[in-house]
C-alpha positions as CSV (number, residue, x, y, z in Angstrom):
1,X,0.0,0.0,0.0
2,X,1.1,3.5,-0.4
3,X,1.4,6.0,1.8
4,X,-1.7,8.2,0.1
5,X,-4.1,5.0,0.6
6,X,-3.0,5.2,4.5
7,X,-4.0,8.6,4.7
8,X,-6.9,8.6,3.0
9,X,-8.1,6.0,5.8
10,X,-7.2,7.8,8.6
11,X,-8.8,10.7,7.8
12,X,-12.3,9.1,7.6
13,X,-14.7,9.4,10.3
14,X,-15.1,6.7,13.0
15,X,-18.3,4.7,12.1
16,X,-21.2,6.1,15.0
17,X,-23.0,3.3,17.3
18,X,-26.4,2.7,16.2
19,X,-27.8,1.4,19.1
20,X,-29.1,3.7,21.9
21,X,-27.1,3.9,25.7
22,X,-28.7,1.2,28.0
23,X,-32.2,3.0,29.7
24,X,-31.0,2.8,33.3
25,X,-33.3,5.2,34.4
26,X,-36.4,2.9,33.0
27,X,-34.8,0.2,35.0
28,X,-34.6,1.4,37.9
29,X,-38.4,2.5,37.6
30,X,-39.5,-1.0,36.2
31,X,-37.9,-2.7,39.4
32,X,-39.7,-0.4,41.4
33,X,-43.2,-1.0,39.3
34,X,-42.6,-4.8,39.5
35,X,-43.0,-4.6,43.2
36,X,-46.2,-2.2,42.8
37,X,-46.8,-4.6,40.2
38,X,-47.2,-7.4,42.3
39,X,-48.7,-5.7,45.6
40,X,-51.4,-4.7,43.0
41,X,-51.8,-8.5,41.7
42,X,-52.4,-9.6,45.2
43,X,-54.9,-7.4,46.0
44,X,-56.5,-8.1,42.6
45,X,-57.1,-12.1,44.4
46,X,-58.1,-10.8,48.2
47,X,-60.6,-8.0,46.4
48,X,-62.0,-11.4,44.3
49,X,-62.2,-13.6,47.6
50,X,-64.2,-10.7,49.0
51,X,-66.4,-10.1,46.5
52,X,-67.0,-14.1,46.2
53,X,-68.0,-13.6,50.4
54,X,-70.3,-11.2,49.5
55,X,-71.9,-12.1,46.5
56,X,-72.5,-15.6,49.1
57,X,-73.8,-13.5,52.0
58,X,-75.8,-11.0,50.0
59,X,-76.6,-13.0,46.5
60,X,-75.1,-10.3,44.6
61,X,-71.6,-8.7,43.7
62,X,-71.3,-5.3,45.0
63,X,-70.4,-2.7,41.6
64,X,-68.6,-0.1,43.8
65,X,-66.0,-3.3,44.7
66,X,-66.2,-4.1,41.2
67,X,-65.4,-0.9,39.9
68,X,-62.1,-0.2,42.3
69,X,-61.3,-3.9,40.9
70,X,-61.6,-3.0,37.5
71,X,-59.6,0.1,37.9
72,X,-56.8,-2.2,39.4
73,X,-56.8,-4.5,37.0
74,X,-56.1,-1.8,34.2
75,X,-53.8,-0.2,36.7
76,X,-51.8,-3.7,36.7
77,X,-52.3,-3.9,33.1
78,X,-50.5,-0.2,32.9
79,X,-47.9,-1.4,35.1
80,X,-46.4,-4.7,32.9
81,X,-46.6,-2.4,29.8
82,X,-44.4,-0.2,31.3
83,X,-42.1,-2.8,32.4
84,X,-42.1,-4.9,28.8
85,X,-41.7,-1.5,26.7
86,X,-45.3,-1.8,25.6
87,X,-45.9,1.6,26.6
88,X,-43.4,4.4,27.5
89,X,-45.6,6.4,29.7
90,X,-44.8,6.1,33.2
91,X,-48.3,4.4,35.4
92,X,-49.5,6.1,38.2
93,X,-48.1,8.5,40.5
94,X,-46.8,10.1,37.2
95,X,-50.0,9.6,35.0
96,X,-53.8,9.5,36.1
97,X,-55.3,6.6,37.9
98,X,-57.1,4.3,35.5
99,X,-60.7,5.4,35.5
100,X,-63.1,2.4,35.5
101,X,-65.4,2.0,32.5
């Protein structure tokens, strides 16, 4: 090789990364959610056991339980689609509680 050929290739730019730095930030928050996560997935069962109780005591489900359950459960549903980059919006305290339908 000659020396122009060597100087020609050192005087080209380095190539750039293409991939993006690694989201620490979203990791730290998605350890954090996984633990609302699953506080939120427990109280999903216990508000089901009580609403079996009273559905057996009374002979009907109560809609105001129902409601706050249904609320959770899009709540939870908010919180795994944070954590799996479904969504980038951070869940509640940063966005609005899910409003039941």
């Amino acid at each position: 090789m000659s020396d122009s050929s060597q100087g020609a290739a050192a005087s080209q730019p380095l190539p750039v990364p293409t991939h993006q730095p690694f989201p620490v930030v979203r990791l730290a928050y998605a350890f954090v959610f996984a633990l609302v996560a699953w506080m939120a997935l427990w109280l999903v069962f216990v508000l089901g056991v009580a609403q079996f109780a009273i559905l057996a005591v009374s002979g009907r489900v109560n809609d105001e339980l129902k409601g706050f359950t249904l609320g959770l459960v899009q709540y939870l549903w908010e919180l795994l689609a944070f954590i799996v980059f479904i969504r980038d919006e951070r869940p509640f305290p940063f966005a609005p509680f899910p409003r039941h339908l």
